[in-house]
N, C-alpha and C positions, 0 to 999 in steps of 0.2 A: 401553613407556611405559604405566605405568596409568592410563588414558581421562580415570582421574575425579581426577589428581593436581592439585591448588590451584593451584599455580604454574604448570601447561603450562595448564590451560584459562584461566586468568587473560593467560597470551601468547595463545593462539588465540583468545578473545570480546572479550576489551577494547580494541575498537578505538580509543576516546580516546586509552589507552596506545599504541597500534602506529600510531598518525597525531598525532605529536605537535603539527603547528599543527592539528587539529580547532575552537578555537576562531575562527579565522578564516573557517572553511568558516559554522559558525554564526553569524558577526556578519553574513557577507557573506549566508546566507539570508534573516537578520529583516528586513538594510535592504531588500534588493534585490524583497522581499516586502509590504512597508511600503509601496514606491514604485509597486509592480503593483496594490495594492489602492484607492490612491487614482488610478492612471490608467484602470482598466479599471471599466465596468460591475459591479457586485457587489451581493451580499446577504452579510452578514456577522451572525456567532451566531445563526443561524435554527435554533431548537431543533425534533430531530428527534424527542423523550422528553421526562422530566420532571425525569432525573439533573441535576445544574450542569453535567457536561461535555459533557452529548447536545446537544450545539452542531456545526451545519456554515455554511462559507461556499460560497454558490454563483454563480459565473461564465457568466451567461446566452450563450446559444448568438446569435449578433447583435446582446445588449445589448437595455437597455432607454429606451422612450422616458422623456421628463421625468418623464409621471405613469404609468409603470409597462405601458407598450402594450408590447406583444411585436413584436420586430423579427422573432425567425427561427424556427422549427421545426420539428422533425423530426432536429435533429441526433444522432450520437453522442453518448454522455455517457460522462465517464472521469471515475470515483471513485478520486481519492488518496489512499491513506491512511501518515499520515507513522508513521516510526520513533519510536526513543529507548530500547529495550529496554522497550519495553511501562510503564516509568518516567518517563519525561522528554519533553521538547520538545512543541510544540503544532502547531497546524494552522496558527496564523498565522507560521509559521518557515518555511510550505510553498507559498506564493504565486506563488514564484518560478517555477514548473513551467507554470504556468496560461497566460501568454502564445503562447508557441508552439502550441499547440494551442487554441486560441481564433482565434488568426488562418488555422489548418486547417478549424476550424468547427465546434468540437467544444465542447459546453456540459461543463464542468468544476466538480466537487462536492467539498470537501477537507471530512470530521468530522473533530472532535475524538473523545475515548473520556475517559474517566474513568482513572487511573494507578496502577499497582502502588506502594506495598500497599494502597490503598485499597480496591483491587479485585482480583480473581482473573483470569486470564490468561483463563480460559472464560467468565465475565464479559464481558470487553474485547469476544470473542468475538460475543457475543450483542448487545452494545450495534451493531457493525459491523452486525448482520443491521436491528438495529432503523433504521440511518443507510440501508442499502440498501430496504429497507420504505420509509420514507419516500421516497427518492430513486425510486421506481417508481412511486408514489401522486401525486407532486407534481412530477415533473421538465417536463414538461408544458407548466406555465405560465411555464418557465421557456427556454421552446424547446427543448428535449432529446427526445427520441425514447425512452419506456420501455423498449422491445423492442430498444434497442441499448447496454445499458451493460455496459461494460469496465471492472473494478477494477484497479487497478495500487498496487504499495505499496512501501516502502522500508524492510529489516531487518525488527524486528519488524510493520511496514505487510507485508513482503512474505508474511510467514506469516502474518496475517491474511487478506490477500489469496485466498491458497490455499483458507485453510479456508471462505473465501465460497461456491468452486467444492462445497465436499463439502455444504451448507446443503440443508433439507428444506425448500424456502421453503414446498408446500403444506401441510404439518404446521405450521409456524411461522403461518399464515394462510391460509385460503381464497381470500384473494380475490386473493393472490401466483400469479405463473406458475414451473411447476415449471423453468423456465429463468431466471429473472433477473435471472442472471449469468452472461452469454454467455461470455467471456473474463476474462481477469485476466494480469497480468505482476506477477512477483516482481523484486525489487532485491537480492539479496545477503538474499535470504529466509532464516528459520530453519524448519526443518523437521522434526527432530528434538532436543525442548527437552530431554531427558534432559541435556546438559550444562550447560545453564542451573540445574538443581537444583542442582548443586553448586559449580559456579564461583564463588569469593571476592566477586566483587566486586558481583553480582545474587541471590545466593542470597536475603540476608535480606530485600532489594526485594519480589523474584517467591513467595517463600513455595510455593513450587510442590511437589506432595506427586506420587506416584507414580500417581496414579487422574487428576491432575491432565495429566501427562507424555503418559496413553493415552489420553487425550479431546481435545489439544487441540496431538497434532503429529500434522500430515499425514501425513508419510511413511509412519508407523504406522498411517493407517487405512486402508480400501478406497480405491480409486483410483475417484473420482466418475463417473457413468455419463454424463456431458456434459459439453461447455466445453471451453476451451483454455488450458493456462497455459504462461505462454514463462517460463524459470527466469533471471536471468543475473547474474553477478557481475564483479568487477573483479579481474585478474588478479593484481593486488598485495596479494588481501588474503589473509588468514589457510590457511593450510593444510586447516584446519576448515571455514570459509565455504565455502572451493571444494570440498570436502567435501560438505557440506550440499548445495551447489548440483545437484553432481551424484546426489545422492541419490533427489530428487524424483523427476525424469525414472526412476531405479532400480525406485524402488520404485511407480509409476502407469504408466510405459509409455510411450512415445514418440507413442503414437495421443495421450493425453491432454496430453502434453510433447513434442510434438516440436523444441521449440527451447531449449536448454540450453547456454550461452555464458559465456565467461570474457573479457571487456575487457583488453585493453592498458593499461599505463600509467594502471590506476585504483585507486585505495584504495576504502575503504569508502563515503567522503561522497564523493570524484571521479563515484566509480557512480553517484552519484544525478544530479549537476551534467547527466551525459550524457543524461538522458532530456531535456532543457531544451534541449539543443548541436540545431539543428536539423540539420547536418551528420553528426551522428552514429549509427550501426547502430542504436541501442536506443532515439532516436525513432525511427528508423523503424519498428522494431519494434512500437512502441506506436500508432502512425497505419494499421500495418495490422491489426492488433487492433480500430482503432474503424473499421474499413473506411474508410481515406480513404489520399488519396495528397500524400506529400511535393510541398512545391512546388519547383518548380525557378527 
């Protein structure tokens, strides 16, 4: 099969097509996100830039009092950053995640990013470093503990995610520590975008050129000299995904991947539902990542 045929990579990326109620999974995140946002403590569009979408919501670590007193701190912080093929969906679709790890004790930060084609994927990129800048600078006053935050992301969130891990944060800023970003977890991460150039139906979206491809897929570059990324996908999805998945851990090495994992009875947006499932291996996953322990 030739790698870069329309029709095969259109079956292996297109997961809308390959999960045909996909809009259910997103009607069920906007409300069930809707309803987190107005029961839990929050800060909502607190811009991290000057872009319109350098917007994040942040989920304080013990909540805040009436006029802004800080309940708790020192916690973990775990930065989510949502999918959509680097195109589509928002941060307020992503709320839903925030609960369960809020009552573990962990202060939780969701940006937004600016969307293809408006912007360029190395771009996106860079906007992520500038959302973690911020979140390092200010998470503080927010109860979160600088010196402990974990990125975690979904599809295109999970290959960002990654390339957080390869970040020059002291080149990017001096006054950044050259660690942080301790950890990260991928969701059915992409790792190598070479098929995303040609695939029918993101090609004209991503505009993604070949100089583009070697700068800004993981697998392709050095395996980062710290951090930890746990790779994992849903056993039902695409050939390619679990492809991908296992590639990371291939090409950076088990020291910097040692956890590389395929879900049962998960599609693409299933994978994601399960980091929210408190029951489920890949919270757990992600609670020892922010160093805390599942409750029982």
């Amino acid at each position: 099969m030739n790698p870069f045929d329309p029709a095969w990579l259109d079956r292996m990326y297109n997961n809308r097509a390959l999960v045909p109620d996909h809009p259910a999974y997103f009607a069920r995140w906007a409300a069930d996100s809707q309803a987190v946002r107005k029961r839990l403590p929050c800060q909502v569009d607190v811009p991290y830039g000057n872009h319109a979408g350098e917007m994040l919501d942040v989920f304080p670590a013990g909540g805040f009092g009436v006029h802004g007193a800080q309940l708790g701190k020192g916690a973990p912080v775990l930065v989510f950053i949502h999918g959509g093929y680097w195109r589509a969906l928002d941060k307020s679709d992503h709320s839903f995640i925030v609960p369960p790890f809020a009552e573990a004790g962990a202060c939780v930060v969701v940006p937004n990013y600016a969307l293809c084609p408006a912007v360029t994927i190395p771009e996106i990129t860079m906007q992520m470093v500038k959302a973690l800048a911020w979140t390092w600078r200010h998470i503080a006053r927010y109860g979160g503990d600088p010196s402990r935050i974990t990125v975690a992301g979904h599809s295109a969130g999970g290959h960002l995610a990654a390339m957080l891990l390869l970040c020059d944060w002291k080149a990017y800023a001096d006054d950044l520590p050259a660690d942080l970003v301790k950890n990260a977890l991928s969701i059915s991460g992409l790792y190598d975008l070479e098929p995303m150039r040609h695939a029918p139906f993101v090609k004209d979206s991503l505009k993604l050129t070949p100089e583009q491809v070697a700068k800004a897929s993981p697998a392709l570059l050095p395996a980062p000299r710290r951090g930890t990324l746990y790779s994992v996908a849903g056993a039902d999805e695409s050939a390619e995904f679990l492809r991908q998945n296992l590639l990371i851990q291939q090409a950076w090495g088990e020291r910097i991947v040692p956890v590389c994992e395929s879900h049962l009875r998960r599609n693409h947006f299933s994978a994601l539902d399960a980091l929210a499932e408190t029951d489920h291996r890949l919270h757990g996953l992600a609670l020892d990542l922010l160093g805390l322990s599942a409750k029982t």
